[in-house]
PDB file of N, CA, C and O in Angstrom:
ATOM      1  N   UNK A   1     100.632 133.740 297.268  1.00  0.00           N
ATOM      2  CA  UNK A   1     101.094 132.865 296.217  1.00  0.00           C
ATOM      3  C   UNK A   1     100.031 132.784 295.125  1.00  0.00           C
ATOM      4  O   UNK A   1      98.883 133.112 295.426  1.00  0.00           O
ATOM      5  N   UNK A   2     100.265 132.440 294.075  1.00  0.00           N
ATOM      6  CA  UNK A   2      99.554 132.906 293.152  1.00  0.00           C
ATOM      7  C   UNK A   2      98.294 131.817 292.906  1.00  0.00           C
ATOM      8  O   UNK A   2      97.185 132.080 292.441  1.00  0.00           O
ATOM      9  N   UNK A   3      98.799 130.523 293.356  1.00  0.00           N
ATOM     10  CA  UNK A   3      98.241 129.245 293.583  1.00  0.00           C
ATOM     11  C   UNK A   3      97.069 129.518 294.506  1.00  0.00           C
ATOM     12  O   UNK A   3      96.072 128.982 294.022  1.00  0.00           O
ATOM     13  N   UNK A   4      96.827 130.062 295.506  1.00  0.00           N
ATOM     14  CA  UNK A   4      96.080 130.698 296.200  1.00  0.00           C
ATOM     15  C   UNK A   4      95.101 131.773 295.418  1.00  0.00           C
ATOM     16  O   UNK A   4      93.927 131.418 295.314  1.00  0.00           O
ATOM     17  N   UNK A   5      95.369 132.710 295.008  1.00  0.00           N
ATOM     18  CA  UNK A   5      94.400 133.453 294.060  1.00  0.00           C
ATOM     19  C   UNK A   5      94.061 132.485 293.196  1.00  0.00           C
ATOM     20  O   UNK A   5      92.940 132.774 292.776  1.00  0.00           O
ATOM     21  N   UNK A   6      94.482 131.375 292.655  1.00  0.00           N
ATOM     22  CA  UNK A   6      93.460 130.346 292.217  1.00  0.00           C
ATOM     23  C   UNK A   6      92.468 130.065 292.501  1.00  0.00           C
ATOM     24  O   UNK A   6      91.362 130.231 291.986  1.00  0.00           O
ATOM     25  N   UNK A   7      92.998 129.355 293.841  1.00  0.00           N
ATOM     26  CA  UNK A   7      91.924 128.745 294.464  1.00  0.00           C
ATOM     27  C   UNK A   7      90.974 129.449 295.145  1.00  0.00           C
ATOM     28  O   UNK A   7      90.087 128.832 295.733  1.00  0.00           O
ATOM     29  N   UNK A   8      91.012 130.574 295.161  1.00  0.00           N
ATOM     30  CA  UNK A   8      89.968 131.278 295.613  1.00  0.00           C
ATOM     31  C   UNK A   8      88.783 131.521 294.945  1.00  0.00           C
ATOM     32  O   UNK A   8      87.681 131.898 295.343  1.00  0.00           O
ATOM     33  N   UNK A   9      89.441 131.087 293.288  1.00  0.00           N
ATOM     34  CA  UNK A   9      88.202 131.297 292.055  1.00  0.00           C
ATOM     35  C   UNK A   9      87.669 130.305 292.049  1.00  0.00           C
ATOM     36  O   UNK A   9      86.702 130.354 291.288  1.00  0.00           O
ATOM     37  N   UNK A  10      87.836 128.988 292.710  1.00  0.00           N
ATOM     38  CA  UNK A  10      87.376 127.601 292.599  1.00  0.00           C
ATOM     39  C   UNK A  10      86.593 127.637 293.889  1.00  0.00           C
ATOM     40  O   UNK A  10      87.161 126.942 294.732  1.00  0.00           O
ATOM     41  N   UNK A  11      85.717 128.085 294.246  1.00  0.00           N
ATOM     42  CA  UNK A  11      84.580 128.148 295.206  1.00  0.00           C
ATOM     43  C   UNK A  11      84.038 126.955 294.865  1.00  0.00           C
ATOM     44  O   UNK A  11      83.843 126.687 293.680  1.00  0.00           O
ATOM     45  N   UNK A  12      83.636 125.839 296.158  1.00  0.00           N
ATOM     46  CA  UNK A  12      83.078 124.824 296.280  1.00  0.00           C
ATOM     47  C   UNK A  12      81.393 125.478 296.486  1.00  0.00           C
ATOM     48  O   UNK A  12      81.357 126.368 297.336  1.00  0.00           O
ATOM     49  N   UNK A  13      80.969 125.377 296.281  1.00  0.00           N
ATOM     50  CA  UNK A  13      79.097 125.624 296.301  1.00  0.00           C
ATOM     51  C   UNK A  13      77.954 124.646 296.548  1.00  0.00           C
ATOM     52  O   UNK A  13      77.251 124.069 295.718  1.00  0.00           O
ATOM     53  N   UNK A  14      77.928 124.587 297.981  1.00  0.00           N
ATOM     54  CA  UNK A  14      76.615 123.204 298.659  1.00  0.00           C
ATOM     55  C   UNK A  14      75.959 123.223 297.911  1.00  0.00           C
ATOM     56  O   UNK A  14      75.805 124.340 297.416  1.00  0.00           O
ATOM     57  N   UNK A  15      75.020 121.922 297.222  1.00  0.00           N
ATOM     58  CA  UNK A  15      73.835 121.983 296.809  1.00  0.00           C
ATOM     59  C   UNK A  15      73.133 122.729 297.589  1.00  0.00           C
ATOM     60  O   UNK A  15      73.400 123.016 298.755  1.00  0.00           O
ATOM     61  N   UNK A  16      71.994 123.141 296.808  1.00  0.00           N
ATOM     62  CA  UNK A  16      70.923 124.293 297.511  1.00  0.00           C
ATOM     63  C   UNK A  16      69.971 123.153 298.936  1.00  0.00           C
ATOM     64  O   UNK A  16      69.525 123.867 299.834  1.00  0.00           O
ATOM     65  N   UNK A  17      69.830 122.377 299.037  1.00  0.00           N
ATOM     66  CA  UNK A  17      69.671 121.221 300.031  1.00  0.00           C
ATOM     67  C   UNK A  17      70.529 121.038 301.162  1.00  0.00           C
ATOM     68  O   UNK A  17      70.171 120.586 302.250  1.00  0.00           O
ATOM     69  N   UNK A  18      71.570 121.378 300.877  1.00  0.00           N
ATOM     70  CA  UNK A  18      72.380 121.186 301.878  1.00  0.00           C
ATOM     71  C   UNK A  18      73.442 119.930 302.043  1.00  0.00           C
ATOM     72  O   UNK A  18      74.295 119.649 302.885  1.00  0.00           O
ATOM     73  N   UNK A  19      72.959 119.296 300.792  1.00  0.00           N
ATOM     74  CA  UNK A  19      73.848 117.946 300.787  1.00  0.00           C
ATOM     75  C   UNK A  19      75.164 118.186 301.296  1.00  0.00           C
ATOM     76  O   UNK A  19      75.631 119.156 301.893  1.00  0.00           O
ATOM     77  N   UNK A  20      75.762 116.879 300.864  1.00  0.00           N
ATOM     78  CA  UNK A  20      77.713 116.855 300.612  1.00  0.00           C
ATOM     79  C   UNK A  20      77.835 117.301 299.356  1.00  0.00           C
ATOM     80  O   UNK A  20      78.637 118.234 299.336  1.00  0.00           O
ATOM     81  N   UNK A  21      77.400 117.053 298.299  1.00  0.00           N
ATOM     82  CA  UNK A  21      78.047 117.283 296.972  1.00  0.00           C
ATOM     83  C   UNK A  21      77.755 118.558 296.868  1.00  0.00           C
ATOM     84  O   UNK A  21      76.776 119.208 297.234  1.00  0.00           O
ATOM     85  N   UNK A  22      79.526 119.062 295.873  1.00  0.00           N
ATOM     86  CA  UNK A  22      79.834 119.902 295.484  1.00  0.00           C
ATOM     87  C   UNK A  22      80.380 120.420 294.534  1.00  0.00           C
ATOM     88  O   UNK A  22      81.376 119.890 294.042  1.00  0.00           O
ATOM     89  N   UNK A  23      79.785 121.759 293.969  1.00  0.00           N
ATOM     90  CA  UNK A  23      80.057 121.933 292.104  1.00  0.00           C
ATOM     91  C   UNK A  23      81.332 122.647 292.743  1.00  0.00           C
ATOM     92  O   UNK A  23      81.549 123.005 293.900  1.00  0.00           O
ATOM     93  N   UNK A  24      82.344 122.754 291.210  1.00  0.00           N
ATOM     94  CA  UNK A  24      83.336 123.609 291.488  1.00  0.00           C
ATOM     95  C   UNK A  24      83.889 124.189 289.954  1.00  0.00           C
ATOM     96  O   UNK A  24      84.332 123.456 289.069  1.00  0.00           O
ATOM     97  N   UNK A  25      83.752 125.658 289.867  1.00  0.00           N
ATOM     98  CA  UNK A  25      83.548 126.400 289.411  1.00  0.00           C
ATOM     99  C   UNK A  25      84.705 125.861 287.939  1.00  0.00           C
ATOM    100  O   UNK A  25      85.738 125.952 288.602  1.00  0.00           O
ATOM    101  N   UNK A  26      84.929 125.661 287.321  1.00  0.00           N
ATOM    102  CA  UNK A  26      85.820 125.406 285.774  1.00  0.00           C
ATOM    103  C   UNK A  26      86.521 127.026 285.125  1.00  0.00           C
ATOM    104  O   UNK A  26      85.901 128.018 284.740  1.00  0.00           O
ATOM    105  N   UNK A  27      87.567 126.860 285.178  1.00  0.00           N
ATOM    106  CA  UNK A  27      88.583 128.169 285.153  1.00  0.00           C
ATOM    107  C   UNK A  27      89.468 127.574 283.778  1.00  0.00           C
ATOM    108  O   UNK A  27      90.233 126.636 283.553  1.00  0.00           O
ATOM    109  N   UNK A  28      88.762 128.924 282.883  1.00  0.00           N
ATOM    110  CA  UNK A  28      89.738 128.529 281.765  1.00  0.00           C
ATOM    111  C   UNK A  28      91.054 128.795 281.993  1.00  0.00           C
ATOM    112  O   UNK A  28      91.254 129.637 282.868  1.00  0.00           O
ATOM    113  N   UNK A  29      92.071 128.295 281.429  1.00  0.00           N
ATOM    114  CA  UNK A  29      93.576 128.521 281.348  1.00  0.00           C
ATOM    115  C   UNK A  29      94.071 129.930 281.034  1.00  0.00           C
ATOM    116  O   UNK A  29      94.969 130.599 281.545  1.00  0.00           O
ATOM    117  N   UNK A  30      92.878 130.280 279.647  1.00  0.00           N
ATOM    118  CA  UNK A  30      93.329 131.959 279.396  1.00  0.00           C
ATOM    119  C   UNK A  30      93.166 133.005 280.113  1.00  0.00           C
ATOM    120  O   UNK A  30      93.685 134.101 279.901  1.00  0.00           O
ATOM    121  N   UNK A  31      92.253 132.647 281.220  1.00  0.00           N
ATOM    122  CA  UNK A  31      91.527 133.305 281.997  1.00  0.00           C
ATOM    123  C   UNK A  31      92.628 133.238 283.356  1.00  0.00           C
ATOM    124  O   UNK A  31      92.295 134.077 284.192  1.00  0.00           O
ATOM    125  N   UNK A  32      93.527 132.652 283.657  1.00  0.00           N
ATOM    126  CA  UNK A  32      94.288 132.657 284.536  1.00  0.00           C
ATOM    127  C   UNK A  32      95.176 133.881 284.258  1.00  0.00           C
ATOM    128  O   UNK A  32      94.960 134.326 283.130  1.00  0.00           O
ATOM    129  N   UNK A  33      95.987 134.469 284.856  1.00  0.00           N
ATOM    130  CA  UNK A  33      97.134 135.971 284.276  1.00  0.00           C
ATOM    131  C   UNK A  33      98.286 134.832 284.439  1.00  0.00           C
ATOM    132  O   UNK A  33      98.140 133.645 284.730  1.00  0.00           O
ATOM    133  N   UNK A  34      99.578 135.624 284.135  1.00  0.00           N
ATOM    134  CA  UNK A  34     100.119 135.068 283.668  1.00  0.00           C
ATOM    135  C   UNK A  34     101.180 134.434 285.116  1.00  0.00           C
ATOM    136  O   UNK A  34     102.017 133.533 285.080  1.00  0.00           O
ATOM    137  N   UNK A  35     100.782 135.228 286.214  1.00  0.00           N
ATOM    138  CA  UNK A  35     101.573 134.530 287.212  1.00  0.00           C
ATOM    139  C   UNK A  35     100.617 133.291 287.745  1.00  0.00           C
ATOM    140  O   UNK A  35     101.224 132.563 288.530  1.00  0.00           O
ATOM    141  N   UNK A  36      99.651 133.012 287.561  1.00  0.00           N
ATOM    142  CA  UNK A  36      99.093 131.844 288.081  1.00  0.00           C
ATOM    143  C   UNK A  36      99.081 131.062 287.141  1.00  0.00           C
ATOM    144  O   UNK A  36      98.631 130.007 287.587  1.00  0.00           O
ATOM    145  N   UNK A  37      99.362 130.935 285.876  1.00  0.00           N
ATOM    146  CA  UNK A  37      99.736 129.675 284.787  1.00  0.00           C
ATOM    147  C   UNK A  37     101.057 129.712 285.135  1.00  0.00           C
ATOM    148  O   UNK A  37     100.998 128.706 285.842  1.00  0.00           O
ATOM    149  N   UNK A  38     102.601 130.164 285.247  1.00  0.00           N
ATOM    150  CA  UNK A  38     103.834 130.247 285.630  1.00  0.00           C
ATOM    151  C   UNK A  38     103.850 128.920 287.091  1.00  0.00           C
ATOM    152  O   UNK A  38     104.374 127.810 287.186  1.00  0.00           O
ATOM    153  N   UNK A  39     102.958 129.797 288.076  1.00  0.00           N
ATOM    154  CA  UNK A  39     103.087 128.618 288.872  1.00  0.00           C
ATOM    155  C   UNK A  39     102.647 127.462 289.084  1.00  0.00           C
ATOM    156  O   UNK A  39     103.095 126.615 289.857  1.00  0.00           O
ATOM    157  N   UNK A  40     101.694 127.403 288.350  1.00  0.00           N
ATOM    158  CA  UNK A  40     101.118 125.757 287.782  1.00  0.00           C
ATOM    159  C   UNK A  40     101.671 125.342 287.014  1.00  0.00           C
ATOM    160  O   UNK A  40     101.327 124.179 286.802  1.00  0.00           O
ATOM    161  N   UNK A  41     102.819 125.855 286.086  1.00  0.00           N
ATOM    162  CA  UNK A  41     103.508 125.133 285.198  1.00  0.00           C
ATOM    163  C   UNK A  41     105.189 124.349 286.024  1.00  0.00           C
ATOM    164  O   UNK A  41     105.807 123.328 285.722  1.00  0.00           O
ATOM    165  N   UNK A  42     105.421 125.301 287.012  1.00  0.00           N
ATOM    166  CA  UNK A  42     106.216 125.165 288.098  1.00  0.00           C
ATOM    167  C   UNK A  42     106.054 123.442 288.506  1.00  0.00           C
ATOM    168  O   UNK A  42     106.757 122.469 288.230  1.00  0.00           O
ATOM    169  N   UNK A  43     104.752 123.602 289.310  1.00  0.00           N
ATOM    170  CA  UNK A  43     104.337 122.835 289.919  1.00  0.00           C
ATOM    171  C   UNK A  43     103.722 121.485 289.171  1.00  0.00           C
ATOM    172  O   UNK A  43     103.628 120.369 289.683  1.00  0.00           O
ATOM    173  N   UNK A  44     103.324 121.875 287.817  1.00  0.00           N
ATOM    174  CA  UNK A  44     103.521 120.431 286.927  1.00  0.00           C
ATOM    175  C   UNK A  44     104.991 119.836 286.626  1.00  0.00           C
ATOM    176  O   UNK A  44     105.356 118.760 287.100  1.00  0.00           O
ATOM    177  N   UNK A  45     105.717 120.554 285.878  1.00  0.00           N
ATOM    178  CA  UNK A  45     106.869 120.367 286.034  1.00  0.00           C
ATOM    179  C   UNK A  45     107.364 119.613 287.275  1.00  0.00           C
ATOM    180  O   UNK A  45     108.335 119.073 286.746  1.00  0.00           O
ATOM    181  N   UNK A  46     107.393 119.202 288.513  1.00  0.00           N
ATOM    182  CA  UNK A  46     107.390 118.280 289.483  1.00  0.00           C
ATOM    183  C   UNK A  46     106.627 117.274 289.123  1.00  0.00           C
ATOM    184  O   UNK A  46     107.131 116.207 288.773  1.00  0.00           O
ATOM    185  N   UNK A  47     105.351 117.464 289.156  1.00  0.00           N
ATOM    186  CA  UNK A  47     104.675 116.429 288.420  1.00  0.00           C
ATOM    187  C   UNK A  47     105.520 115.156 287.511  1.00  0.00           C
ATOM    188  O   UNK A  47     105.872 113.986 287.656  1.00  0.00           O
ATOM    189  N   UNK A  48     105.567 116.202 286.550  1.00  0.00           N
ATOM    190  CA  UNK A  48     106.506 115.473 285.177  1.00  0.00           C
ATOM    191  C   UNK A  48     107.694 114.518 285.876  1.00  0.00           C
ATOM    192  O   UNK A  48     107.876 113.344 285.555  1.00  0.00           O
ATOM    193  N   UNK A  49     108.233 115.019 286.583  1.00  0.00           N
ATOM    194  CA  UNK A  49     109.717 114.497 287.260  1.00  0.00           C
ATOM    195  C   UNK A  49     109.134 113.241 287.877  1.00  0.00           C
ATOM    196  O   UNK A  49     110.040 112.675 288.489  1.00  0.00           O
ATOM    197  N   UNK A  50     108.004 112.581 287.966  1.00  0.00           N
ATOM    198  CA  UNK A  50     107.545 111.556 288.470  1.00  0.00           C
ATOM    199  C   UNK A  50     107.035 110.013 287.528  1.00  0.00           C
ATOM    200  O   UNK A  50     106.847 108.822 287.777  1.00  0.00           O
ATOM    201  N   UNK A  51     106.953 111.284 285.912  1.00  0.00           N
ATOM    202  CA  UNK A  51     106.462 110.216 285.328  1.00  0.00           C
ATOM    203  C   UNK A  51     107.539 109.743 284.266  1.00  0.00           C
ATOM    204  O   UNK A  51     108.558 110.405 284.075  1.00  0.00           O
ATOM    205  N   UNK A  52     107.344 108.894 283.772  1.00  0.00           N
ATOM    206  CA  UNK A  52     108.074 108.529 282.897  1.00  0.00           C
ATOM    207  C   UNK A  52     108.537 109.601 281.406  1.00  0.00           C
ATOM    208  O   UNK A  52     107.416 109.907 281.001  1.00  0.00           O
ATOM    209  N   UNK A  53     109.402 110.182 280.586  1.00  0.00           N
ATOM    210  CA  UNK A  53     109.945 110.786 280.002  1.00  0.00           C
ATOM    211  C   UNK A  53     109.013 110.465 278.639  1.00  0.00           C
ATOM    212  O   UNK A  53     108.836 109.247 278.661  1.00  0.00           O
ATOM    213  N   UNK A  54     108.563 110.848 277.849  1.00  0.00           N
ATOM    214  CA  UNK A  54     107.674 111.323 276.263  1.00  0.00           C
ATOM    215  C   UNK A  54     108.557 112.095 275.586  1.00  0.00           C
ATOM    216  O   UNK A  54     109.285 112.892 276.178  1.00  0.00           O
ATOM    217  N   UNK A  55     108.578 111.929 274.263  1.00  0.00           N
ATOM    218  CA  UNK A  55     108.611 112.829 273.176  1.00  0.00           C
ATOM    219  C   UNK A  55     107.174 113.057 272.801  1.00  0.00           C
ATOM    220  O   UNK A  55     106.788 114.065 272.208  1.00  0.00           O
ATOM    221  N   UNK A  56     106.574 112.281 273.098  1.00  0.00           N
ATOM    222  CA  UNK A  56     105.318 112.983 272.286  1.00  0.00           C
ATOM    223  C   UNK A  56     104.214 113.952 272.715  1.00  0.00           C
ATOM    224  O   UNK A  56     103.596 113.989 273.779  1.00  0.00           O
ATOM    225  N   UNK A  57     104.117 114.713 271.648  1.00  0.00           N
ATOM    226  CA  UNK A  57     103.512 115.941 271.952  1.00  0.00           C
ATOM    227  C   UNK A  57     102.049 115.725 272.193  1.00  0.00           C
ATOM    228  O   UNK A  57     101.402 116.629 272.723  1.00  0.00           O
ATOM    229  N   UNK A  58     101.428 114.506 271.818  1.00  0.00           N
ATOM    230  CA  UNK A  58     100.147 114.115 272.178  1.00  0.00           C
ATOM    231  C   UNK A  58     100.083 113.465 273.285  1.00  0.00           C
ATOM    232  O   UNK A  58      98.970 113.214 273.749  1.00  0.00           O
ATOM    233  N   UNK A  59     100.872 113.183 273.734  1.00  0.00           N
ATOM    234  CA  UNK A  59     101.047 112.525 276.011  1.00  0.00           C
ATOM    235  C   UNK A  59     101.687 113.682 276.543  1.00  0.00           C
ATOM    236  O   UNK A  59     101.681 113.837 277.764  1.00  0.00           O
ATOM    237  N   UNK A  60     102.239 114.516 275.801  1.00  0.00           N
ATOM    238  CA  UNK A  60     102.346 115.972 277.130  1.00  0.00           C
ATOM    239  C   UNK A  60     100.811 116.372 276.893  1.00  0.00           C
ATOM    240  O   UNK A  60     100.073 116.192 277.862  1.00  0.00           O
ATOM    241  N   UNK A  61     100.214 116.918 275.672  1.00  0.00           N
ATOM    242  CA  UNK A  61      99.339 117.630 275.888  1.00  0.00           C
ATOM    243  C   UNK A  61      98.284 116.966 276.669  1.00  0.00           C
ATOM    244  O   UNK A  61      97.715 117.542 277.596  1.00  0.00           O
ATOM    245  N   UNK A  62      97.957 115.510 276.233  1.00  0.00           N
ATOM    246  CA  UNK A  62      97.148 114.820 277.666  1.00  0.00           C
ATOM    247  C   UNK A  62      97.384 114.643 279.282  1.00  0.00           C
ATOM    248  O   UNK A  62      96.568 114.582 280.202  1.00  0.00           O
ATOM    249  N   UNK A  63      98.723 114.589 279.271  1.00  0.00           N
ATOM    250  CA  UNK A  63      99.418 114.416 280.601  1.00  0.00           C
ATOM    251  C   UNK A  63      98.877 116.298 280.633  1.00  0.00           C
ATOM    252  O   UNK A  63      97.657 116.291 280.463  1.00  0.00           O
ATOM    253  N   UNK A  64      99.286 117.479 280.757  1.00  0.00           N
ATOM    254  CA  UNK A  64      98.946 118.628 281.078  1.00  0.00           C
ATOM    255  C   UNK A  64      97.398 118.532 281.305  1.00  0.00           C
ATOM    256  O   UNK A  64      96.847 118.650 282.399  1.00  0.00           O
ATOM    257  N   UNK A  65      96.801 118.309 280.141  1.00  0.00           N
ATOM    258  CA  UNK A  65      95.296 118.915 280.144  1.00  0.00           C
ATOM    259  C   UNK A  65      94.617 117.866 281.350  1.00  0.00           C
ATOM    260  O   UNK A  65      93.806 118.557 281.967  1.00  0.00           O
ATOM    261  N   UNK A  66      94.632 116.869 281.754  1.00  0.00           N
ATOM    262  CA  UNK A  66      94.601 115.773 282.582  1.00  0.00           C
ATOM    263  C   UNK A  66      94.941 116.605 284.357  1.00  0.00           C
ATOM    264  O   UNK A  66      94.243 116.735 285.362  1.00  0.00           O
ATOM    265  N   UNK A  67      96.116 116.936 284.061  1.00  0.00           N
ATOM    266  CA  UNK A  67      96.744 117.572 285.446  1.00  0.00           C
ATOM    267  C   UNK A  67      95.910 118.537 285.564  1.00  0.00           C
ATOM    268  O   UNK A  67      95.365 118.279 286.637  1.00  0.00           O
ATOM    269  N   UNK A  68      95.337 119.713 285.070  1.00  0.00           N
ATOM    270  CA  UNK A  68      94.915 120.994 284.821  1.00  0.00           C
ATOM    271  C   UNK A  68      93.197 120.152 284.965  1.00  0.00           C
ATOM    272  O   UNK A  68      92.419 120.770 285.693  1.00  0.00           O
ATOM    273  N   UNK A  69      92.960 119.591 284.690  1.00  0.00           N
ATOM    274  CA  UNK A  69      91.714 119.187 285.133  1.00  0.00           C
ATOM    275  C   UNK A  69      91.374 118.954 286.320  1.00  0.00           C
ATOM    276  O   UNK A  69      90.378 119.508 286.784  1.00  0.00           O
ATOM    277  N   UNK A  70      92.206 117.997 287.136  1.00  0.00           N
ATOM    278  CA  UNK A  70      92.003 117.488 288.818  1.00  0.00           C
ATOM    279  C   UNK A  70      91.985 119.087 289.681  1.00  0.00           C
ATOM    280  O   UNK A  70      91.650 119.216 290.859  1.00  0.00           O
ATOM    281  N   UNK A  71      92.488 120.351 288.652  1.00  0.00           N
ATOM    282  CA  UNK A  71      92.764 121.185 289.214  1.00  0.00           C
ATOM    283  C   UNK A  71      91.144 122.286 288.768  1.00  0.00           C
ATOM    284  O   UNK A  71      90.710 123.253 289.394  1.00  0.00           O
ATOM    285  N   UNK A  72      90.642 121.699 287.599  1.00  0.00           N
ATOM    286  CA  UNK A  72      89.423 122.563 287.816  1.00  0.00           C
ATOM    287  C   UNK A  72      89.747 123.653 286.827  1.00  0.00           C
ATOM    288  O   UNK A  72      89.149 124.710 286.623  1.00  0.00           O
ATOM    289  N   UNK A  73      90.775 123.183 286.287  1.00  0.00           N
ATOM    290  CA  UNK A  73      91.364 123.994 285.071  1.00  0.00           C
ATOM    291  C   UNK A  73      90.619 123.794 283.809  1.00  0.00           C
ATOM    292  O   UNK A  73      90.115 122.672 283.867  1.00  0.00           O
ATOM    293  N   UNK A  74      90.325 124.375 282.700  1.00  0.00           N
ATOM    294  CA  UNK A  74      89.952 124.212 281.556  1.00  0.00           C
ATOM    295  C   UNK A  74      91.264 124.525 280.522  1.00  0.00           C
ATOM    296  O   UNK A  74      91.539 125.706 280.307  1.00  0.00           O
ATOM    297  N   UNK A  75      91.955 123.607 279.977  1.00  0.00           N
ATOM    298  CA  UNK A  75      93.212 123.662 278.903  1.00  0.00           C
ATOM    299  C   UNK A  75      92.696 123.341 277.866  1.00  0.00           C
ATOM    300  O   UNK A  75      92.179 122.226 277.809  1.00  0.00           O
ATOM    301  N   UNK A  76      92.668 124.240 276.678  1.00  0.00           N
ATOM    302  CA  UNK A  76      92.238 123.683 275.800  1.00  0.00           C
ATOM    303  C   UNK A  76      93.427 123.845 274.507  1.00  0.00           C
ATOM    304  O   UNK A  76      93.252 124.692 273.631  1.00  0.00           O
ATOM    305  N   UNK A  77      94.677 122.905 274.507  1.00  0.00           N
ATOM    306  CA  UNK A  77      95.985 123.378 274.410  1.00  0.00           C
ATOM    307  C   UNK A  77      95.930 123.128 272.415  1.00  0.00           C
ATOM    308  O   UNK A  77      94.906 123.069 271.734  1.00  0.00           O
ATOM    309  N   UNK A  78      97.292 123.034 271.952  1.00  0.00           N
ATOM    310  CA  UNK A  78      97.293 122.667 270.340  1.00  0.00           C
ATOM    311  C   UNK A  78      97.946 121.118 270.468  1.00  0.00           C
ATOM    312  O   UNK A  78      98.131 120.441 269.456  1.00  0.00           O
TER     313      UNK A  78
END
């Protein structure tokens, strides 16, 4: 699934110590091909079906770039 070749680019990386905390790698959007933006758009789209309905094009593009973040995504949309 293509969601999977995602996450494979999002490598969690121990501090060099050994702690708990962990960096995780920031994946631009353009940098995704085009079947792994398809299925994150899929899978926002559910998302959406949860929240309340917008016309505005400045609460989709926050509502997206917001979602695409928890995901480690970099959107940097119009």
């Amino acid at each position: 699934m293509a969601l999977t070749a995602r996450a494979s680019k999002c490598n969690a990386v121990a501090d060099q110590d050994g702690g708990s905390d962990k960096r995780t790698e920031l994946i631009q959007w353009d940098d995704l091909d085009q079947e792994q933006q398809t299925g994150l758009l899929v899978e926002f789209g559910h998302y959406l079906d949860t929240l309340p309905p917008t016309c505005s094009m400045q609460t989709k593009n926050e509502r997206f770039t917001a979602w695409l973040a928890d995901r480690n995504i970099i959107y940097q949309g119009s």
